[in-house]
C-alpha positions in Angstrom: 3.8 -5.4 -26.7 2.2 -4.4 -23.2 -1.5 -5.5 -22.6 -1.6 -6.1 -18.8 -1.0 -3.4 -16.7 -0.6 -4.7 -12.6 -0.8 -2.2 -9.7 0.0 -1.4 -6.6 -2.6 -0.2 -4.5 -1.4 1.5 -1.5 1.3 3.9 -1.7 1.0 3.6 -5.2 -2.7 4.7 -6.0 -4.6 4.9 -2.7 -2.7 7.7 -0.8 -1.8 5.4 2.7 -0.2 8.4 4.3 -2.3 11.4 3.8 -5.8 8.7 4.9 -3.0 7.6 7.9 -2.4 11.0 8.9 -6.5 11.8 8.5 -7.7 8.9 10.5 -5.1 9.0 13.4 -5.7 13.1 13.8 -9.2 11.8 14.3 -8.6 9.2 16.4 -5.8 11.6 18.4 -8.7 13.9 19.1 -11.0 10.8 20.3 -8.6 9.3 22.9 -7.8 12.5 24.0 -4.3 11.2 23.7 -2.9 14.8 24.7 -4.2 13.4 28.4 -1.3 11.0 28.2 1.0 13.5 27.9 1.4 13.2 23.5 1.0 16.9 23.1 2.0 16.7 19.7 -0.2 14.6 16.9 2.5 15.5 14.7 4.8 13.3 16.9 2.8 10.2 17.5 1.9 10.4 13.5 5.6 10.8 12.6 6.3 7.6 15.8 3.4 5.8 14.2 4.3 6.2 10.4 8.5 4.8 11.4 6.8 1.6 12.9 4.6 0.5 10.7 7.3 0.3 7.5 9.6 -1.9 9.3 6.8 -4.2 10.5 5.1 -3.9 6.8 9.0 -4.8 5.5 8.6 -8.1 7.9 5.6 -8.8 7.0 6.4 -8.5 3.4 9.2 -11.0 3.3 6.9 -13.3 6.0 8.7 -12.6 8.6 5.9 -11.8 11.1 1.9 -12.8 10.7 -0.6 -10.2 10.1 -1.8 -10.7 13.8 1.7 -9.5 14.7 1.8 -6.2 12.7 -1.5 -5.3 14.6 -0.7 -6.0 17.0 2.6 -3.9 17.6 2.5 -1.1 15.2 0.8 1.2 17.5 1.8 -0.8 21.4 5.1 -0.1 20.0 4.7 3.7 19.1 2.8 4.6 22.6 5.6 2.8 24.3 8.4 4.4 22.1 6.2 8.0 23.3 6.5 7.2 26.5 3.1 5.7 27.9 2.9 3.0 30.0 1.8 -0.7 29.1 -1.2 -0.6 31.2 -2.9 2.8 29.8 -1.7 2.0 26.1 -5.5 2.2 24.5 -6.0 -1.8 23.4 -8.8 -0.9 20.8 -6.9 1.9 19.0 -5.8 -0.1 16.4 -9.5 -1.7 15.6 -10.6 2.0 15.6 -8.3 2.2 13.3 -8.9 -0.4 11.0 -12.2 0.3 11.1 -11.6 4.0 10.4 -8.9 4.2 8.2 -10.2 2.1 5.0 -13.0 4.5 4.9 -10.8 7.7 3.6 -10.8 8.6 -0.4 -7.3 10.6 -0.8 -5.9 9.0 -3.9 -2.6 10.3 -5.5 -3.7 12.9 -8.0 -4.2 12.1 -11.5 -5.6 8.6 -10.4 -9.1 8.5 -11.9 -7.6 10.4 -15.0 -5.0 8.2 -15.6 -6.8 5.1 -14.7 -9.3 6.1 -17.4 -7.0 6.5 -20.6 -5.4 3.3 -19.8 -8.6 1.1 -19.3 -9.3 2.0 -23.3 -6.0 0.4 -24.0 -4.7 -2.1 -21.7 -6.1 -4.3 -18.7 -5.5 -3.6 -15.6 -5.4 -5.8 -12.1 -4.3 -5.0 -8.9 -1.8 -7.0 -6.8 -1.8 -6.1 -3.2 0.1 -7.2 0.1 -2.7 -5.4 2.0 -5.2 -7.2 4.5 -8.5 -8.4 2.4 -11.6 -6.7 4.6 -9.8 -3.1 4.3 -8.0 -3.6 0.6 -11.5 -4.4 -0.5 -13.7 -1.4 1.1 -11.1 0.9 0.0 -11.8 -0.3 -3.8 -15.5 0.3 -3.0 -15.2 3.4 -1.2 -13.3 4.6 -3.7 -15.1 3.6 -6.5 -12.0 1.9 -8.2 -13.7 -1.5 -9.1 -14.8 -0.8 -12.3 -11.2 0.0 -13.9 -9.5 -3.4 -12.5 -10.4 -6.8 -14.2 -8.8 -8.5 -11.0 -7.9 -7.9 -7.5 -5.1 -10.0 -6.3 -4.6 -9.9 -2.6 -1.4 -11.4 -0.8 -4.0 -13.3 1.7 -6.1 -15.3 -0.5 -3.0 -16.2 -2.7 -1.0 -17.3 0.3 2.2 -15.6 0.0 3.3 -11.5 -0.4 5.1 -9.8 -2.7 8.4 -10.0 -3.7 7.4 -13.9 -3.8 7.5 -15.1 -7.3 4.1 -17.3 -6.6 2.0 -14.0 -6.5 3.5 -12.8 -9.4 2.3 -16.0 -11.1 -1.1 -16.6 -9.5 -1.5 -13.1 -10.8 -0.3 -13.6 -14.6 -2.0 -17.0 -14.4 -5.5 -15.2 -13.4 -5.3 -12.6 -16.4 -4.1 -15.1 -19.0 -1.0 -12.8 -19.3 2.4 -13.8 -20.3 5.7 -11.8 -18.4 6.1 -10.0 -21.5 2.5 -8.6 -21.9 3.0 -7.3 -18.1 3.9 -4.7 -16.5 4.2 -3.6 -12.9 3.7 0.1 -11.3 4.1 0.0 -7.8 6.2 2.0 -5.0 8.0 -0.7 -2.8 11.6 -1.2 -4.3 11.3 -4.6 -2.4 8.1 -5.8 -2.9 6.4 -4.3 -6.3 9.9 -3.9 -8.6 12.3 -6.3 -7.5 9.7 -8.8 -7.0 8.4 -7.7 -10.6 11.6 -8.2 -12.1 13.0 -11.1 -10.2 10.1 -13.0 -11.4 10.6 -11.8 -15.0 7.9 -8.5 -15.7 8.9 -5.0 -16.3 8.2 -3.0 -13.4 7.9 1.1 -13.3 8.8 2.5 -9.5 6.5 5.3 -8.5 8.9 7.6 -7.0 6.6 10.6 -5.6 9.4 11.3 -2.8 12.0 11.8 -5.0 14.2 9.3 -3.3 17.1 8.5 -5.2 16.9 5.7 -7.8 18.8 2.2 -7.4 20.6 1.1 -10.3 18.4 -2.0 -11.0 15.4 0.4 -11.2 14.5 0.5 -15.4 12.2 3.6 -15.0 10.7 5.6 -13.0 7.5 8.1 -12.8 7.1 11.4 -9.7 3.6 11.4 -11.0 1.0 9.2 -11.8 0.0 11.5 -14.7 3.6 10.9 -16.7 1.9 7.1 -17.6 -0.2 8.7 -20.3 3.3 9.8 -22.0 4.7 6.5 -21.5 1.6 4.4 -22.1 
């Protein structure tokens, strides 16, 4: 029987890509980036958005530091676009940081379905994001009061898929594996690291991409866990 119920938290409930696309239209507009020649915000979002998976993939399996993804996500993209080295903007991405943690667009149904399963389970969050901005998007958000505990990859040491999260995690909510459960979005990270490790996991699919075989279940909406909770 189910009585801990871990999340994801960006992707997953905090909506990464539509506060991405919010804070770098914003920050298009600022920089005047249409003076280097990007006349299409569309373009350096869609540039930006391909980057920053693969180095997010890295980072999750340890492959680069967190200095590293900050590094190159966006030097990469303005390069990629065309600009030269020397007139890439070098605080963009601190603008960004600073900016983009400060957006409230949550997947719908989050606050709803948050609600109905606080009366019946406890839930935690386990993130791979940075601490300073996975922790002002909880405030700004207001999403404290449904999580017991707020596990982020940084203080524990290691990311997801590693088995040590998952077990730092359990360990912190006197869970066992088969009280658990994980909801998260990265095949990689939240559901084979879930079920390598020995916890159900449920893929939140909102794209529709096709479902690997090793995937259990799935939801499109975060609304179908009332049915299944």
């Amino acid at each position: 029987m189910k009585k801990h119920i871990f999340f994801d938290l960006d992707h997953t409930i905090w909506d990464f890509d539509k506060n991405a696309e919010e804070t770098l239209t914003e920050l298009y507009g600022h920089y005047c980036l249409y003076q280097y020649g990007l006349n299409s915000c569309t373009d350096f979002i869609k540039t930006y958005t391909h980057n920053n998976q693969l180095l997010w993939s890295a980072y999750h399996l340890g492959q680069i530091t967190k200095e590293t993804l900050r590094s190159e996500r966006f030097y990469k993209t303005f390069i990629e676009l065309g600009i030269a080295p020397e007139l890439v903007p070098h605080e963009f991405e601190a603008d960004y940081v600073r900016l983009s943690p400060t957006k409230k667009n949550l997947f719908d149904g989050s606050f709803n379905v948050l609600g109905y399963l606080q009366d019946k389970y406890t839930l935690h969050i386990i993130s791979n994001g940075f601490k300073e901005t996975t922790l002002m998007k909880m405030d700004v958000c207001q999403l404290n009061p449904y999580f017991t505990n707020v596990v982020i990859s940084e203080d524990v040491g290691v990311n997801k898929p590693d088995p040590a999260i998952f077990e730092h995690a359990l360990s912190l909510a006197g869970a066992t594996k088969e009280e658990s459960i994980m909801i998260g979005d990265s095949l990689e990270a939240d559901i084979q690291g879930a079920q390598s490790y020995g916890i159900d996991a449920i893929f939140f699919n909102p794209m529709k991409l096709e479902k690997p075989a090793y995937v259990k279940k799935q939801i499109h909406h975060l609304e179908e866990l009332i049915q299944l909770f």
